[in-house]
N, C-alpha and C positions, 0 to 999 in steps of 0.2 A: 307693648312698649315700642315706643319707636328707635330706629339708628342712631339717632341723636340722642337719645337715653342710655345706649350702651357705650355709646365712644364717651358722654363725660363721666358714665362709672370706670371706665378705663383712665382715666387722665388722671380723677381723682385716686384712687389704689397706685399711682404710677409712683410717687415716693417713698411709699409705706413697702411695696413688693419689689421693688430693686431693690432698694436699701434690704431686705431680710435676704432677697437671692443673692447679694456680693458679699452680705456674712457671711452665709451657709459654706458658696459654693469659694469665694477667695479667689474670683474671678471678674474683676468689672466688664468686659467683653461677654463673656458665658451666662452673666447675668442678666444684661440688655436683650440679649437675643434669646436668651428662654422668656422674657417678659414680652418680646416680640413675637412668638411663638405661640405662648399662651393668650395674648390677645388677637389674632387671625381666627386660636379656636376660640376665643369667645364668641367673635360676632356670627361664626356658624353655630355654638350652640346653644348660644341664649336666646336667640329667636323662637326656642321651640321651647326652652322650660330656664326661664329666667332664677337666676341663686339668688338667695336670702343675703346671700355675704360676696358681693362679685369679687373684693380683693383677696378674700382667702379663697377666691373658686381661682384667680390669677396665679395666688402663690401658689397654691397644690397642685395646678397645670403648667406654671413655671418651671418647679423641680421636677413635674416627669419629663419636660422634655430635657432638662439640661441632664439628669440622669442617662435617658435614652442616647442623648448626645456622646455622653464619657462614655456610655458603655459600646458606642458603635466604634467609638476611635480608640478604642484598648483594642476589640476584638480583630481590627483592622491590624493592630501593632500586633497581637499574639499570633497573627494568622501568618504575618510575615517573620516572624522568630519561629514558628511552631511551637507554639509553648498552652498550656490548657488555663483555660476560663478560672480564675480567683472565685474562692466564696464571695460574697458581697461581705464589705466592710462594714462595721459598726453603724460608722456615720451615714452609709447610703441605709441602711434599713433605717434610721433615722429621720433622712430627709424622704423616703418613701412614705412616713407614716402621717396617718394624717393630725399633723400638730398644729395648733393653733400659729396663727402667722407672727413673726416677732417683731418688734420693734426695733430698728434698728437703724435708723433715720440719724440719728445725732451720733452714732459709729460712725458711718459709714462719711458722711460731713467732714470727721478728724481724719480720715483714712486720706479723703481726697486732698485735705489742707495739709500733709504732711512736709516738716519741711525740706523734703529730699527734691520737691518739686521745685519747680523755677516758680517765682511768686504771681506771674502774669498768668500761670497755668492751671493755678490752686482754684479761683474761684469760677473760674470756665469751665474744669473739669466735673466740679462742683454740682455746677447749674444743669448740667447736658448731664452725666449719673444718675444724681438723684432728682431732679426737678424734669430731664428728661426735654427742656429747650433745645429746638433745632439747630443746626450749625450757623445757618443764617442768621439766625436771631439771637444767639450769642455774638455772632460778629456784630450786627448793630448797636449790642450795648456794650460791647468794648471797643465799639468804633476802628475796628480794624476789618480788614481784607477778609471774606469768606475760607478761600483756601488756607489762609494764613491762622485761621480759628481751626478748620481741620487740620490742622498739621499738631498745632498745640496740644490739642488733647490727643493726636496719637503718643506724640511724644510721654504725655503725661503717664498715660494708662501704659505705655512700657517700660515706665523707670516705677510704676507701681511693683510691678510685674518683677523685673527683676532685679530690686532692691529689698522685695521679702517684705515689703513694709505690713506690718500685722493690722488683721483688721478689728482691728480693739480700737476704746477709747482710753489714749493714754492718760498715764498717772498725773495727779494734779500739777505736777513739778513740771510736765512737759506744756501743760495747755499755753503760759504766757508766747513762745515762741509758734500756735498754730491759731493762738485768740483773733490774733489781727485777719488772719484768712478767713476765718469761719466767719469774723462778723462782716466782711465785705462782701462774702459769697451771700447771706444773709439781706445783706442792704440791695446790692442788685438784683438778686431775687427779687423783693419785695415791688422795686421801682419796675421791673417788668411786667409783675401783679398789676400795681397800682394804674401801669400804663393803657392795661386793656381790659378798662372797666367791662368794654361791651362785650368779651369773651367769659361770660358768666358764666360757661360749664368747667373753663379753665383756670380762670385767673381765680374766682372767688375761693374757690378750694385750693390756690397754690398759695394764695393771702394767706387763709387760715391757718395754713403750716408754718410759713412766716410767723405769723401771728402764736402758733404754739410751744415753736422752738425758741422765739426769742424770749418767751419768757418761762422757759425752762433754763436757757443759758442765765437767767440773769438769777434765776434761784441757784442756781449749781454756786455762781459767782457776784454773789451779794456787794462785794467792795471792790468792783471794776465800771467805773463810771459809763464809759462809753458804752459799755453791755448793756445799763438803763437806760441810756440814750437810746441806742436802737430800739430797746422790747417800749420803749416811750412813743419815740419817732409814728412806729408801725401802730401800737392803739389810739395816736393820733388821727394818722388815717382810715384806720378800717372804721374811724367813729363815723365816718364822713362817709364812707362806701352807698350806705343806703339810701343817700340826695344825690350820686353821680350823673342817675341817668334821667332825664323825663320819661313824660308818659311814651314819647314816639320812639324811645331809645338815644337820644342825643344826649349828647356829653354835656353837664352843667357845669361850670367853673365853681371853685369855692364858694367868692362872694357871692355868687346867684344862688346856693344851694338853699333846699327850705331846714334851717335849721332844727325844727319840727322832728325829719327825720333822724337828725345824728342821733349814736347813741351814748347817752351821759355814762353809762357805768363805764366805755373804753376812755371816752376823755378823763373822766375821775381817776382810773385807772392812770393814765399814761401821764396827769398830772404829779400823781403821788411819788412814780417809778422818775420824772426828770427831778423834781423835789428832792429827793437820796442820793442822784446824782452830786447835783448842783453841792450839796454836802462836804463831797469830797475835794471840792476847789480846783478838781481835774479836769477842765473845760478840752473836748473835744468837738471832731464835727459833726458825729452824728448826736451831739448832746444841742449841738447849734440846729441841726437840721430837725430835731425834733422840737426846739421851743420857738422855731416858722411855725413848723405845723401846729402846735399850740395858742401861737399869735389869731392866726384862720380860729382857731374852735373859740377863741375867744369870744368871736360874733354872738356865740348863744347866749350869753350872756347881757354884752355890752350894745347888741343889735349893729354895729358900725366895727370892720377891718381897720385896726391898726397898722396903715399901710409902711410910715414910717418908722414906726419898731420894727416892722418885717426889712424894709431895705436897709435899716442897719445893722440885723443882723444878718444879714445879705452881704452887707460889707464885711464883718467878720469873718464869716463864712470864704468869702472869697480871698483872705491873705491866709488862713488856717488850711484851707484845702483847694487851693487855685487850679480853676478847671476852668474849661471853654461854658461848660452846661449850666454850672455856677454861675457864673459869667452873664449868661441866658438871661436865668432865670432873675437874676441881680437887675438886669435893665428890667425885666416887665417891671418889677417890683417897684424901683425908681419911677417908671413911667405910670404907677399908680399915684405913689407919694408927690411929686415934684412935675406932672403933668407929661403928655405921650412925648413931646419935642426933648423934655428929659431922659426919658428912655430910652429914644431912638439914638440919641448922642451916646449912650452907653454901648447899643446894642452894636453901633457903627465901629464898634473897636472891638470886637470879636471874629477871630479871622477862621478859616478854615470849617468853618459848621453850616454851607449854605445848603447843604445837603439831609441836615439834620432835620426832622418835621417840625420839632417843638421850636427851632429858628425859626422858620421859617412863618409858624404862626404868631410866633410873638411879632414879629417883624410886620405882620399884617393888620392885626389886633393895635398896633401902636401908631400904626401908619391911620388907619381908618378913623382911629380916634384926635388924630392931627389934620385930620382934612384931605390929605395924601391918598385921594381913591383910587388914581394908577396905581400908585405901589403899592398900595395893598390889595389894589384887585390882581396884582401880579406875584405879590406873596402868597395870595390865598389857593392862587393856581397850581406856584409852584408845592405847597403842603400835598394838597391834594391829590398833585403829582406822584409823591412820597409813598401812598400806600397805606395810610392811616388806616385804624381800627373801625369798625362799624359805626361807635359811638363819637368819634371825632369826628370822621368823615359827613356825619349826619349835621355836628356841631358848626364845622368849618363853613360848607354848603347854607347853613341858613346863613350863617354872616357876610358870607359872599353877595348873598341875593339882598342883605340889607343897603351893599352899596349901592343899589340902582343900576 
């Protein structure tokens, strides 16, 4: 098997064996880094006799180092008290043994959203725990400063620390005040999934946890609207997942996708789940942001994008939850409905995002389709500038070379 076969059964097992090592151990630090530990010995020794189960080969190598770990730094502390070696405690012969790895994913979720934390901090600490996103690439989907995303979650995981917060899922009485966290850390998750299709040893398998947790949340909590808006939003898209890419790897836009591919039982699904919603009269935005994505899956049907039901809900969307990205994504939408000179007048009032990739292709995308081949062969540049993913990059590049 190859390096690239064991680093994406590493990525995948990465939320499933943090999340069970920050139950066990009650340490998000001691956690990461016995999962960092166990994965250096992976790739020395799955080379030579690959496991049946690589996430319970991670957890069971996790806990021996984080073990190894406590028990080097007691013997250090007793050697400088003079004081003799403790039996082993209940719980370490426990985590010594070899037990089935746990579940512990949707804990560990409410542990990070608690609301001792600052609410900027909840879904960041979130994403980087259990999803295991770089620092960097947490700063770009919170659009803040690098340093400034490391500082957050230090802070975070020290007021975890010493504020005692249990690492339980609290009583039902407590969820309403950590609901809003969990499903934001949930929706940016997702949009970071959805964002790099062409990272399919990473993203597809961080989809599906998306994809599994939010509708677990929405069983847990059958009468909170926006919870079916999400586990909606999300089987919206992952219907679409398997048209994303061509045959060469490039990114397909919705409209282009071969419908063919989607799959009906998610859109059935995610129709049913905004349906129960819609019920409750409690219109939010990820309940708007999942019936865009529904307007798209419509196509299987109707053959033809309802581009002007998408830019009005596009408008709603943008007074309910006003954002620059909203914002964005509201001119392409326009620029479908009402033609690209429309869209560009939208886009032209978005300040501060020139830096952002997904501006900077709509900006090109809208410009190319107005005749405007400078500035879009100048947007296209500067995207590509940006760093895109394998799949956009592939995307971007053929539309470039369409201008001439």
């Amino acid at each position: 098997m190859s390096p690239q076969w064991f680093g994406q059964q590493i990525s995948a097992a990465r939320p499933r064996v943090v999340a069970a090592l920050a139950g066990r151990l009650r340490d998000l630090d001691l956690a990461e880094d016995a999962f960092a530990d166990a994965s250096a010995a992976a790739l020395v020794a799955w080379p030579n006799q690959a496991p049946r189960d690589p996430a319970a080969w991670l957890w069971r190598a996790g806990l021996r180092k984080a073990l190894d770990a406590k028990r080097r730094s007691a013997v250090r502390e007793r050697a400088v008290l003079d004081e003799p070696a403790p039996p082993p405690t209940p719980e370490e012969a426990l985590m010594a043994a070899d037990e089935p790895i746990p579940d512990e994913r949707l804990k560990l979720i409410f542990v990070c959203c608690h609301p001792a934390l600052a609410p900027d901090s909840r879904a960041a600490l979130t994403l980087k725990v259990v999803c295991g996103l770089s620092t960097k690439r947490l700063a770009r989907a919170f659009f803040v400063a690098e340093p400034a995303m490391l500082q957050r979650i230090t802070r975070a995981k020290k007021k975890i620390a010493g504020a005692g917060v249990p690492f339980e899922v609290p009583g039902r009485q407590a969820w309403p005040e950590r609901l809003e966290a969990v499903l934001t850390t949930l929706e940016i998750a997702y949009a970071q999934a959805y964002e790099d299709a062409a990272l399919a040893g990473e993203s597809a398998g961080f989809a599906a946890e998306v994809l599994r947790l939010s509708g677990l949340l929405a069983e847990l909590t059958p009468d909170e609207p926006e919870v079916l808006g999400l586990a909606a939003l999300v089987r919206f898209a992952e219907a679409r997942r398997p048209a994303r890419l061509d045959d060469l790897g490039a990114m397909v836009p919705p409209e282009q996708q071969d419908v063919g591919l989607w799959r009906r039982d998610l859109i059935a699904e995610g129709a049913r789940l905004l349906e129960r919603a819609a019920g409750f009269a409690r219109s939010g935005p990820r309940q708007i942001l999942a019936a865009i994505h529904g307007a798209h899956c419509t196509r299987a049907e109707t053959g033809a994008t309802d581009w002007a039901a998408i830019a009005a809900l596009y408008d709603v969307l943008a007074y309910v939850r006003p954002h620059a990205a909203t914002a964005v994504n509201r001119a392409v939408a326009i620029g479908e409905a009402r033609g690209p000179e429309a869209g560009l007048a939208e886009l032209a009032n978005v300040e501060g995002m020139e830096t952002w990739l997904p501006y900077q292709a709509a900006l090109a995308a809208l410009s190319a389709r107005a005749g405007r081949k400078p500035q879009a062969a100048a947007a296209y540049a500067a995207a590509l500038a940006l760093s895109p993913a394998p799949a956009e990059r592939l995307y971007l590049e053929a539309r470039r070379r369409e201008l001439g």
